[in-house]
LOBA-678943 format. One record per residue (C-alpha): residue number from 1; chain; y, z, x. Coordinates in steps of 0.2 Angstrom, whole numbers. Layout:
N
seq	mol	y	z	x
NUM	A	Y	Z	X
...
***
This chain:
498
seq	mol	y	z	x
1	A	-27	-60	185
2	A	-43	-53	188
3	A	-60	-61	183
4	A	-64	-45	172
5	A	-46	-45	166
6	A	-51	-63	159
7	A	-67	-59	154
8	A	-61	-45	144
9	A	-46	-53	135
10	A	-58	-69	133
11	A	-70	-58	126
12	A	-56	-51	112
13	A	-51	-68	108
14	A	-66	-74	103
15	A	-73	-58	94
16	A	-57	-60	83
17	A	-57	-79	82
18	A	-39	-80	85
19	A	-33	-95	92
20	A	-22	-97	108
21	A	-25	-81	112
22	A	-14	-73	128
23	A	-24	-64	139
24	A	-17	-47	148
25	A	-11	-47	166
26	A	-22	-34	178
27	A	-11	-20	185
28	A	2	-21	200
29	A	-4	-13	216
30	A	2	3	213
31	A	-9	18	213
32	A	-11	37	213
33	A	1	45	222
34	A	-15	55	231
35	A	-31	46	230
36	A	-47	55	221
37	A	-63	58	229
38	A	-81	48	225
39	A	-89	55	210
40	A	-70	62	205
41	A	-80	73	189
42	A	-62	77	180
43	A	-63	70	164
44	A	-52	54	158
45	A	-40	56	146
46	A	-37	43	132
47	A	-20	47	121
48	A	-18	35	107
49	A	-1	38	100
50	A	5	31	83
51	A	22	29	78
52	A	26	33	60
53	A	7	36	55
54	A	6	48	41
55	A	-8	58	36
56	A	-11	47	19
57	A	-16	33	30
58	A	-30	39	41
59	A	-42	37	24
60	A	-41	18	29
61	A	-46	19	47
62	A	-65	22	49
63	A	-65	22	66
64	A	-51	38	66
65	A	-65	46	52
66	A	-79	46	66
67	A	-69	53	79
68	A	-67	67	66
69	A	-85	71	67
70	A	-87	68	84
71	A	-73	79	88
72	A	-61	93	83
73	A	-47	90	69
74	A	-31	101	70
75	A	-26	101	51
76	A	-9	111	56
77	A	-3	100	69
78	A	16	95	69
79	A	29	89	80
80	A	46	95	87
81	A	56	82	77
82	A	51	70	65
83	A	58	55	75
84	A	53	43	86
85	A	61	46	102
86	A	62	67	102
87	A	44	68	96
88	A	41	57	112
89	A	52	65	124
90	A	42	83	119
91	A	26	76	121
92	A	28	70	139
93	A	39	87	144
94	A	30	97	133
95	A	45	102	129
96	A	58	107	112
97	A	72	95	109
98	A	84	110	112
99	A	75	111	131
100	A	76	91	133
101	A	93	89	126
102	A	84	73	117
103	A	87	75	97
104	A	89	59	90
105	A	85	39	97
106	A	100	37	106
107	A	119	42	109
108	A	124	58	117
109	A	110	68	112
110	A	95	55	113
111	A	87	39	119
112	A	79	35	134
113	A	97	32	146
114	A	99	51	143
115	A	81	55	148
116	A	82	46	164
117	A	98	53	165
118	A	93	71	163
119	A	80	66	175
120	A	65	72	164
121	A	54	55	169
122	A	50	66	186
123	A	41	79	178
124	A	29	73	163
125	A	11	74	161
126	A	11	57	169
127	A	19	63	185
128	A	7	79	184
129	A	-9	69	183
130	A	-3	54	196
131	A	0	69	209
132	A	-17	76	204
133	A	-28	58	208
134	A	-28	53	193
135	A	-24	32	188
136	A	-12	32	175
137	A	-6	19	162
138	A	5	18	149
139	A	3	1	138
140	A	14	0	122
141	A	31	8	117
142	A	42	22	129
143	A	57	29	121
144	A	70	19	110
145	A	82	9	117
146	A	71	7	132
147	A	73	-13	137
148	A	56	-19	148
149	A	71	-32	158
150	A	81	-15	164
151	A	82	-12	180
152	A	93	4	183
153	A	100	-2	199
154	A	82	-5	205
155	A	78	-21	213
156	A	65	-26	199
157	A	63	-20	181
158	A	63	-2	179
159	A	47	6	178
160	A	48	27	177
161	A	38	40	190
162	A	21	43	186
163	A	14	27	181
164	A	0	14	190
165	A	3	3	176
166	A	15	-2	166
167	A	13	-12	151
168	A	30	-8	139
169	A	41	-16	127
170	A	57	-14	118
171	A	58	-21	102
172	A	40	-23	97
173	A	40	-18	79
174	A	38	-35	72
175	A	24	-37	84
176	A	28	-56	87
177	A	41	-62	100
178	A	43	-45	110
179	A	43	-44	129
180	A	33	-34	141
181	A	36	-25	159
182	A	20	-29	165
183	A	22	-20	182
184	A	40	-24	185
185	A	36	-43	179
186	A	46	-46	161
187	A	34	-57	152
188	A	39	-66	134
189	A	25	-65	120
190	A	27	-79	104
191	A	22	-79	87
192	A	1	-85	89
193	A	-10	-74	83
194	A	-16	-70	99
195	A	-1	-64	105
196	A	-1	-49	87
197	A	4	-33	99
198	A	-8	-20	95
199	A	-23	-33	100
200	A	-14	-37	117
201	A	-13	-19	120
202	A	-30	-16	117
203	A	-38	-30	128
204	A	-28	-21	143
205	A	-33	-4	137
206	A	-52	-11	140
207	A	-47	-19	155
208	A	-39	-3	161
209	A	-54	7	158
210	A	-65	-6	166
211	A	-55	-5	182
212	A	-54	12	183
213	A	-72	17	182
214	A	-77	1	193
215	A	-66	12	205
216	A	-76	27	201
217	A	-55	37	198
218	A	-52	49	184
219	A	-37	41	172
220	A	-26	43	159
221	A	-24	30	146
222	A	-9	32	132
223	A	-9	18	122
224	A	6	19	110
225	A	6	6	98
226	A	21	0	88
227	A	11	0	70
228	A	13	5	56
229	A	33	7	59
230	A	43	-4	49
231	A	43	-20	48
232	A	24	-14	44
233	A	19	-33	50
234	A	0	-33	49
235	A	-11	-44	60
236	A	-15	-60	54
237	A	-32	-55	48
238	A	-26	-41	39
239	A	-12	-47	27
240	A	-22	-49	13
241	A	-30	-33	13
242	A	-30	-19	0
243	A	-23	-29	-14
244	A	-16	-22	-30
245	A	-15	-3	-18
246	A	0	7	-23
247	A	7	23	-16
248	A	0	41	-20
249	A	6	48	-33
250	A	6	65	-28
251	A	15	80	-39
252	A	28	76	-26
253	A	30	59	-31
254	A	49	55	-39
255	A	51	72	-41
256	A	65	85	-33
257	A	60	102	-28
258	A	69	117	-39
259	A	87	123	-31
260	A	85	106	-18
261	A	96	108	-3
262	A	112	99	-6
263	A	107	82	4
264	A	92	78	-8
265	A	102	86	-23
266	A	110	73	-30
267	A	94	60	-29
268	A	92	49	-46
269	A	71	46	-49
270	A	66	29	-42
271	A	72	14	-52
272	A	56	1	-55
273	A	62	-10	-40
274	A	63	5	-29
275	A	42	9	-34
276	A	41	-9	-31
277	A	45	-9	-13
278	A	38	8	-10
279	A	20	1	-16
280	A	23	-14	-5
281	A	29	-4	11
282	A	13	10	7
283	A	-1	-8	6
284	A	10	-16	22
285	A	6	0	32
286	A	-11	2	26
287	A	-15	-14	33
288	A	-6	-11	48
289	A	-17	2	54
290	A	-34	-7	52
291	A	-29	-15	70
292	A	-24	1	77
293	A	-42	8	71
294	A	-49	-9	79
295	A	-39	-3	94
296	A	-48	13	93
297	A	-65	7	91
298	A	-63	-6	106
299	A	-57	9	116
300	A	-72	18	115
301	A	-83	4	117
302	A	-76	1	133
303	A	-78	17	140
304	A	-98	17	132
305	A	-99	-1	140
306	A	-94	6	158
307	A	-103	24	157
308	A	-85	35	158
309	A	-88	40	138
310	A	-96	56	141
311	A	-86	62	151
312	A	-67	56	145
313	A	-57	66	129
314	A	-49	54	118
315	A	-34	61	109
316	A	-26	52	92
317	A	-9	58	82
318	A	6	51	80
319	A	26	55	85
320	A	30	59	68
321	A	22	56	48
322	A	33	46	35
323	A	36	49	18
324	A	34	34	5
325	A	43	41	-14
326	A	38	58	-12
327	A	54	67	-17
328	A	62	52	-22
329	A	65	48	-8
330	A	62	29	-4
331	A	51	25	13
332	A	59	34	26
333	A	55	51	38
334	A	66	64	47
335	A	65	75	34
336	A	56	94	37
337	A	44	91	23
338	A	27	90	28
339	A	27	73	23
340	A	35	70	39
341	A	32	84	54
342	A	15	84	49
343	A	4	74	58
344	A	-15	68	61
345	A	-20	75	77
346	A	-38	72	82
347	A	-49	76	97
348	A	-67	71	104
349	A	-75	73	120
350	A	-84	84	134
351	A	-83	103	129
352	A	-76	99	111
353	A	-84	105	96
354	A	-88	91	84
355	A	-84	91	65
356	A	-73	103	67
357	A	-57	109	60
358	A	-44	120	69
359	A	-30	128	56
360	A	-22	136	70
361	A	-2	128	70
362	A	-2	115	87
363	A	13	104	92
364	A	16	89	103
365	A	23	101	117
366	A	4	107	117
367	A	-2	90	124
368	A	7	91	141
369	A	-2	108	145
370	A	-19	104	137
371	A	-20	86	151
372	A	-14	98	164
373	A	-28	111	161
374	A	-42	96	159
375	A	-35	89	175
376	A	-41	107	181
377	A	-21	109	188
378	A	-10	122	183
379	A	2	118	167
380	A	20	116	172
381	A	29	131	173
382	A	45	122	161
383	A	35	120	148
384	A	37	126	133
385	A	18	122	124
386	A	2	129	125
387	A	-15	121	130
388	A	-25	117	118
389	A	-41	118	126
390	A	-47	137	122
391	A	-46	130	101
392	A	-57	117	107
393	A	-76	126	102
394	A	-78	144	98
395	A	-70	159	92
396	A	-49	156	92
397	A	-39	165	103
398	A	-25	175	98
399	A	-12	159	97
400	A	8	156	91
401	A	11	158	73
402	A	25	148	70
403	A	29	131	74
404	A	49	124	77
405	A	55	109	71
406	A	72	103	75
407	A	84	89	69
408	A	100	82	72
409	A	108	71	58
410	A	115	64	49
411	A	110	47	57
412	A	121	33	56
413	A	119	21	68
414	A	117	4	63
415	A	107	-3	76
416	A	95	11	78
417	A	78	5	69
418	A	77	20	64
419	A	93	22	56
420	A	87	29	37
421	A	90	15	22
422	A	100	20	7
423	A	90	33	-3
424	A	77	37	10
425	A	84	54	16
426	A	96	55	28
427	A	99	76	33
428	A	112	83	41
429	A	105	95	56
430	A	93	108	55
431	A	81	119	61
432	A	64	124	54
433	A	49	137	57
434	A	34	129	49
435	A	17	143	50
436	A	3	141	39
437	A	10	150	24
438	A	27	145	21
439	A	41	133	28
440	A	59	140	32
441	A	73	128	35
442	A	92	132	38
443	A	104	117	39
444	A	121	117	46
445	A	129	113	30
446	A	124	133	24
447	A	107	124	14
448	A	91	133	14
449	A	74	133	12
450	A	58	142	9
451	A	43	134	1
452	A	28	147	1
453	A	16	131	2
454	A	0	142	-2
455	A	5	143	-20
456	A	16	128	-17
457	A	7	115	-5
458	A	19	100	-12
459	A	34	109	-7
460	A	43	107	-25
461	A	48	124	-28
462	A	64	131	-14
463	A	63	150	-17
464	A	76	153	-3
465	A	89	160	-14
466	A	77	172	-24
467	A	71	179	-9
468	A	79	198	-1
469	A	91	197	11
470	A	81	208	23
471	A	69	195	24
472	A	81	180	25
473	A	90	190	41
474	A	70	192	46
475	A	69	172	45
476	A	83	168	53
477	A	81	181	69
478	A	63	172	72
479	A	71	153	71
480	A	85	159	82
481	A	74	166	95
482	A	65	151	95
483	A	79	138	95
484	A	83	149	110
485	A	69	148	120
486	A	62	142	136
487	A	44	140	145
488	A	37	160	144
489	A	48	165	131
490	A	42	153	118
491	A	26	159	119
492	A	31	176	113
493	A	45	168	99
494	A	33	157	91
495	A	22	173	84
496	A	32	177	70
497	A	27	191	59
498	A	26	190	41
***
C-alpha cells in the first residue's frame, strides 16, 4: 500500500468517524497498454454508474443537483434494457442486446460467462481508452454472476482486457461481507462499518485520481456502486434517515393503464401490507443513495484537491430505473414503463454547457462513442450509439428520434438477484421504440402498446387498439428495422417519422 493510499483511506475514516475502518489496496503494476506523453491535455473521464437508481431519487442527493447546474442534464436518456447486466453489456460495447446477444443476467442469453465467451471484454470503452494512453479503473460491480475468485483458466483471478485496476465484487448488494479482486488478489471484507462498500470504493476512487494525476496520465474512472439495489442496506450513518418518508403517489400509483397488456391485466390494487413494504423499500433506497452522493462529492473533491477538475468530465446515470407501486406493481423493474428504462443521466466538465437540459432521446450505447470522441480517437466502427458530445453546448444537431428498448422474459430464475418478486412485474419478451411523444411496445404474447405520453405522461392510458392499422404496420416496420440493426444502420433506424 502506498503512503497516499493510506493517507487517503485514513483520511475517509476519520471524516466519517467510523471505527476499524479498512483502508484500499493501491493498484497492481499494470498500466496503459501505450504510455501517454507529459502534459497528456485529453480530459479524464469519471463515469459513476448506479444500479437500480430511479429518477425519484436524485431529489435526495445534493451533490447529484449541483452537478446539474454545473453541467448538462439529458431529460430523455434511457437504456437498452431495463436490467442489470444488458444495460451494462451495452454501455461497455456501446451496443443493443440484439448486437451483444446479452438480454437477461444469465443463462443462454446473458450473464457475464456469455460475454467473455462471445468475446465482447476485447472491445469496450476500456480496451479503447487503455490503447489510447489512458490509466483505466474500474472499482465496484461488473456484470452478474461475475465471481472476483474466478479465474477462467488464468493463473490468478480473472481480471478482463482493458483495465489498470481492478477493484470488483460479486455479491455486493448487502454491502457487508463481500469480496474484492483487488488486481488479481481476492480480498474478504466484514461487517465494520468501515468495511460499508460504497465508502470503500470511494476512498480508492480518490486514491486512483491521486495517482493518476501525480503521474501527470489522462484516466478513466467508473465507479459502479452496488446501492440502492435490493437489499437497499444503507450505511451505518444513514439508517435512520428520512423517517416517516413514504413512496410517491403519483396518478400512476396502484392504478392499471386502460386496455393493460395481458401480463399486468390481472393485477389486484396493493393490499395495505404491500404499501407497507413499498414505503419501506422507497425510505431504504432514499437512504441508500446519501452515500452514493458522498461518493460523488469525494470524487470531485479529489480531482479539485490534485488540480485534474478542470479538465476531466464526470458522467452520472444509472443501468436501469425501478418502479416502487406505480402500476401495482410492487418494487421491482424490467418493465418498458418509464419508470424503469428511464434513467438520470447527468454530465459536467470542460466544453459542457452548465444548467442545461438536453430533451434530445440518448441511450447507454451513446457513452461508448462519446469517451471515444473525448479520447480524441475514432468511435468503434461496431457500435451501434452515437456520441454525445455535439449535444454538449449549442445549437442540437440533427440527432435519432427513436430510442429501442428490448427485453427477454419472463424471468425465472431463482438465484438470479434480480429474479422479479411475486406481484413486481415479470413480462414476457418485448421490444419497444420510446421517442419523445409516445412509447410503442409489441410483446411476443401478441400484447401491445402505445401511450402518447404528451397527453398521457403517466402512461395510464394504452390506445394501441384504437389506433389505424396503417399506423400500427408504420410502428412495427420502424421496431423491426431497428431490432435489426447493426453499427451504421442504426443511425439511420433510429429516426423514425411520425
Amino acid at each position: 500500500m502506498t503512503a497516499l493510499t493510506r493517507r487517503l483511506a485514513g483520511a475517509l475514516c476519520a471524516a466519517v468517524l467510523l471505527a476499524g475502518c479498512t483502508p484500499a489496496r493501491a493498484p497492481g503494476p499494470s498500466g496503459p497498454s501505450a504510455s501517454a506523453p507529459a502534459g497528456d491535455a485529453r480530459p479524464n473521464i469519471v463515469l459513476v454508474l448506479t444500479d437500480d437508481l430511479s429518477l425519484n431519487l436524485v431529489r435526495f442527493m445534493p451533490h447529484v443537483l449541483a452537478l446539474q447546474r454545473r453541467g448538462t442534464t439529458f431529460t430523455n436518456a434511457t437504456v437498452t434494457n431495463s436490467l442489470c447486466c444488458p444495460s451494462r453489456a451495452s454501455l461497455l460495447t456501446g451496443r443493443y442486446p440484439h448486437s451483444t446477444g446479452i438480454f437477461t443476467n444469465d443463462g443462454i442469453d446473458g450473464g457475464f460467462v456469455l460475454f467473455h465467451r462471445r468475446g465482447h471484454e476485447n472491445s469496450t470503452f476500456a480496451t479503447d481508452l487503455q490503447q489510447a494512453g489512458y490509466r483505466t479503473a474500474l472499482l465496484g460491480k461488473y456484470l452478474n454472476r461475475y465471481q472476483p475468485a474466478n479465474t477462467l483458466g488464468t493463473a490468478a483471478p480473472y481480471v478482463p482486457p482493458g483495465w489498470s485496476d481492478w477493484h470488483v465484487a460479486g455479491n455486493g448488494y448487502a454491502q457487508f461481507g463481500y469480496t474484492l479482486n483487488e488486481n488479481h488478489v481476492v480480498r474478504r471484507y466484514g461487517h465494520a462499518p468501515g468495511d460499508y462498500l460504497t465508502d470503500v470504493l470511494s476512498a480508492r476512487a480518490s486514491a486512483f485520481i491521486e495517482e493518476s494525476a501525480a503521474a501527470r496520465t489522462p484516466f478513466l474512472l467508473e465507479v459502479a456502486t452496488f446501492a440502492p439495489h435490493s437489499p437497499y442496506t444503507p450505511a451505518p450513518r444513514d439508517a435512520g434517515a428520512f423517517p416517516g418518508l413514504t413512496a410517491p403517489r403519483g396518478p400512476a400509483f396502484d392504478a392499471l393503464p386502460a386496455d393493460p397488456p395481458k401480463w399486468l391485466a390481472d393485477r389486484e390494487p396493493l393490499t395495505a401490507g404491500e404499501r407497507a413494504r413499498i414505503d419501506d423499500t422507497f425510505r431504504k433506497r432514499a437512504q441508500s443513495v446519501r452515500s452514493v452522493d458522498r461518493l460523488l462529492a469525494a470524487v470531485q473533491a479529489t480531482l479539485a484537491r490534485t488540480g485534474v477538475a478542470g479538465n476531466t468530465v464526470v458522467v452520472f446515470t444509472s443501468d436501469n430505473g425501478f418502479h416502487t407501486g406505480e402500476y401495482r406493481l410492487n418494487p421491482g423493474k424490467q418493465t418498458a414503463f418509464d419508470t424503469d428504462v428511464r434513467v438520470p443521466l447527468v454530465i459536467a466538465g470542460p466544453n459542457v454547457g452548465a444548467g442545461r437540459t438536453v430533451a434530445a432521446p440518448v441511450q447507454n450505447i451513446d457513452l461508448r462513442p462519446t469517451f471515444a470522441d473525448l479520447a480524441g480517437i475514432p468511435a468503434p466502427p461496431q457500435a451501434d450509439g452515437r456520441s454525445l458530445t455535439p449535444l454538449f453546448a449549442g445549437p442540437e444537431p440533427p440527432w435519432r428520434t427513436a430510442a429501442l428498448i428490448e427485453h427477454h422474459g419472463p424471468d425465472a430464475d431463482p438465484t438470479d438477484p434480480d429474479r422479479p418478486r411475486p406481484g413486481s412485474g415479470n413480462p414476457p419478451s418485448y421490444a419497444a421504440l420510446r421517442t419523445p411523444a409516445y412509447t410503442y411496445v409489441e410483446y411476443v404474447d401478441g400484447s401491445r402498446e402505445f401511450y402518447n405520453r404528451r397527453v398521457d405522461p403517466h402512461q395510464l392510458r394504452n390506445i394501441a387498439a384504437k389506433l389505424p392499422p396503417e399506423r400500427l404496420a408504420e410502428l412495427h416496420r420502424a421496431l423491426k428495422a431497428l431490432t435489426t440493426c447493426r453499427a451504421d444502420t442504426c443511425r439511420t433506424a433510429d429516426r423514425v417519422t411520425g
